[in-house]
N, C-alpha and C positions, 0 to 999 in steps of 0.2 A: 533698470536695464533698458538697451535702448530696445525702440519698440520691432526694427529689424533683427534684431538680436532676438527678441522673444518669436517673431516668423520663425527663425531656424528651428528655435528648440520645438515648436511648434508644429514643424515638418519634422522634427526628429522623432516627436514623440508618437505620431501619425507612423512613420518609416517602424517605429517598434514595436507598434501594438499590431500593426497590418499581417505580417507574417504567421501569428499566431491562430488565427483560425484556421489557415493550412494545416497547420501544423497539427492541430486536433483532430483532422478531417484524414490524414495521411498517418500520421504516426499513431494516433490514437487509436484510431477507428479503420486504419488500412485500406483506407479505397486511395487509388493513387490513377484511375481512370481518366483520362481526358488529359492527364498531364505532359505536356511536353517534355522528353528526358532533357533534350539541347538546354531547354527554357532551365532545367532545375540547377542544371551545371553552370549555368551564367550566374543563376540567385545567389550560387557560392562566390563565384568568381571574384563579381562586380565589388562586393561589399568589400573582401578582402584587398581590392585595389583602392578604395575608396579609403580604407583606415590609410592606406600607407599615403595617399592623398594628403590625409588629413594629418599625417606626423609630417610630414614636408612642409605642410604652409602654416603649423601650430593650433588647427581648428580642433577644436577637444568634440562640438557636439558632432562632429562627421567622423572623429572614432567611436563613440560611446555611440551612434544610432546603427553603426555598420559593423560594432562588436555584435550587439544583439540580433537585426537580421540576418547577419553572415552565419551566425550558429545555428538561427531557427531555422535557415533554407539550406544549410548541411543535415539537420534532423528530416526534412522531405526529402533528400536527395536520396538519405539513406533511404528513405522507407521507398521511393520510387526502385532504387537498385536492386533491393530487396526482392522484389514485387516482379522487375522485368531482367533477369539472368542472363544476358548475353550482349555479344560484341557486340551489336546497333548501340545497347548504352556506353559502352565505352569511348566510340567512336565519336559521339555526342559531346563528347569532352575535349573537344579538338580546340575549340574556340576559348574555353575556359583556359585551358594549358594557357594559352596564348598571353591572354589578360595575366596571368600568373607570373608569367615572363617577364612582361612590361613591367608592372608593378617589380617586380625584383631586381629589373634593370636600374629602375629610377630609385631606388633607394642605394643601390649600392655604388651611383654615379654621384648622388648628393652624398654618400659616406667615405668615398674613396678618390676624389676629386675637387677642384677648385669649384665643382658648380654647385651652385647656393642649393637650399630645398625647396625656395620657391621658386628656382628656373626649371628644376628639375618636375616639382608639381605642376610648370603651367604647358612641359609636355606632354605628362601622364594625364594631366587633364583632359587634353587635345585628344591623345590616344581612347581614353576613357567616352568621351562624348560623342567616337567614331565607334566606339562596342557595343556604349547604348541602343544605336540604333537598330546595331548588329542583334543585341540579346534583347531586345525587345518584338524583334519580328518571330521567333518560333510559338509562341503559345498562341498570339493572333491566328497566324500560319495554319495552323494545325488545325483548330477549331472551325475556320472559316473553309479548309479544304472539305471538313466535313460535317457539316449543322448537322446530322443526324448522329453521330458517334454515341455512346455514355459519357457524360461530362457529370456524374455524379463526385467524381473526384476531387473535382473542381469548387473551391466555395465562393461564392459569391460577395459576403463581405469583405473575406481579403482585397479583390480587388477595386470595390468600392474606396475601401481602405487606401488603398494603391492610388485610385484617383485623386486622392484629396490628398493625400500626402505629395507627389507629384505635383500638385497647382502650388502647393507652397514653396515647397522646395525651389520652383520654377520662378514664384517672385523674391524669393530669397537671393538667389544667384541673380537678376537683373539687379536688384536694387544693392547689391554687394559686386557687382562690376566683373560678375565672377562666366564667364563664358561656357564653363566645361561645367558648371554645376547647371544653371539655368540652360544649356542647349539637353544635358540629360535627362533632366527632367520631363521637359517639354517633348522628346520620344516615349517616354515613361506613362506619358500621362494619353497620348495619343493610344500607346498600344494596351492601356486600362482603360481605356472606354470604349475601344472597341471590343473589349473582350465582354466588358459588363455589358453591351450591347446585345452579343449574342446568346450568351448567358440567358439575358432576359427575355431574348426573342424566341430561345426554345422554350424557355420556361411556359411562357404565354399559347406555345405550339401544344407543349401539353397540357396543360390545362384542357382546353380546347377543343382534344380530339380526345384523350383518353377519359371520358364520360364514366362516373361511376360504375360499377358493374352491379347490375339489376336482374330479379327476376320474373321476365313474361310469365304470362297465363300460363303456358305450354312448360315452364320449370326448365328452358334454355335459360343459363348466363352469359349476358352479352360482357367480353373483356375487355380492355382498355385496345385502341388500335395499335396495331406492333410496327415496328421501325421508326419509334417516336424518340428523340434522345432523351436523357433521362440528365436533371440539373438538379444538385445540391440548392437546400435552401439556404443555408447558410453558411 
């Protein structure tokens, strides 16, 4: 196999394993703290534009890696909706509809018309690389408005995950000439490292200041200091 060709699967297989520690964090174990509702409804969205992507230009590993994502970030979506009952989540879904749309345009303009699936994919591409950017700013967003939140919800290997999946993916699409894959990625990977960034920066916050609880002479326990955020290790 060529050895670009093994990049992708590379980045695919990175793209399918990533999801899953949310997904044990959120559906497993039900904390869904720290999560952006916006952010959960694009992990749906994207993946589902991305298969139809990928039957337009014949790429089989960008359906099989955004079969398995698109399912695991519908299993968080649920357990977020679950979690948070009202229209603010719904609303959140305004962006995703959207993506939804596009994606159903573009396949039913390659199915119902003279224009081929790869002019049609290197629209939805285009579209696609302009959403990224769009659905890669709410979980940053959110975090960064407020380092002190609970972000226990939040795992930290997924997005490491997310990192290194993203840098592949990212020289995949350069060296495959492909714009809307490598422009995606490259926001993908910007708004995973900032988020691992702060992740780590509260992490380090607590550690830090919430000091064991101990007992002086006098039998007071001193407790951890409060208004500290609170970060999944894993």
């Amino acid at each position: 196999m060529h050895p670009i060709a093994l990049l992708g699967w590379f980045g695919a297989a990175l793209s399918i394993a990533l999801p899953w520690p949310q997904v044990w964090r959120s559906c497993v174990k039900g904390r869904t703290t720290g999560l952006s509702v916006a952010a959960c409804w694009m992990g749906v969205a994207m993946p589902a534009a991305w298969i139809t992507y990928g039957l337009l230009t014949g790429e089989t590993v960008q359906v099989v890696t955004n079969v398995v994502t698109g399912s695991a970030s519908l299993g968080v979506l649920t357990a977020v909706m679950v979690k948070n009952r009202s229209r603010r989540t719904l609303r959140s879904a305004a962006g995703a509809a959207a993506i939804f749309t596009a994606a159903g345009a573009s396949a039913a303009v390659a199915g119902l018309t003279p224009v081929t699936g790869t002019q049609a994919a290197a629209v939805l591409g285009t579209i696609l690389a302009v959403a990224s950017l769009i659905s890669a700013v709410p979980q940053p967003l959110s975090l960064l408005r407020d380092r002190t939140q609970d972000m226990s919800g939040l795992s930290p290997l997924r997005w490491r995950l997310a990192a290194a999946a993203c840098g592949s993916w990212m020289t995949y699409g350069l060296f495959t000439g492909q714009p809307a894959v490598w422009a995606s990625a490259m926001v993908g990977l910007t708004s995973a490292l900032i988020v691992c960034t702060v992740l780590l920066a509260a992490t380090r916050t607590t550690r830090r200041t919430a000091a064991p609880a101990v007992v002086p002479a006098r039998g007071v326990v001193r407790m951890p200091a409060r208004g500290v955020a609170r970060v999944a290790t894993a």
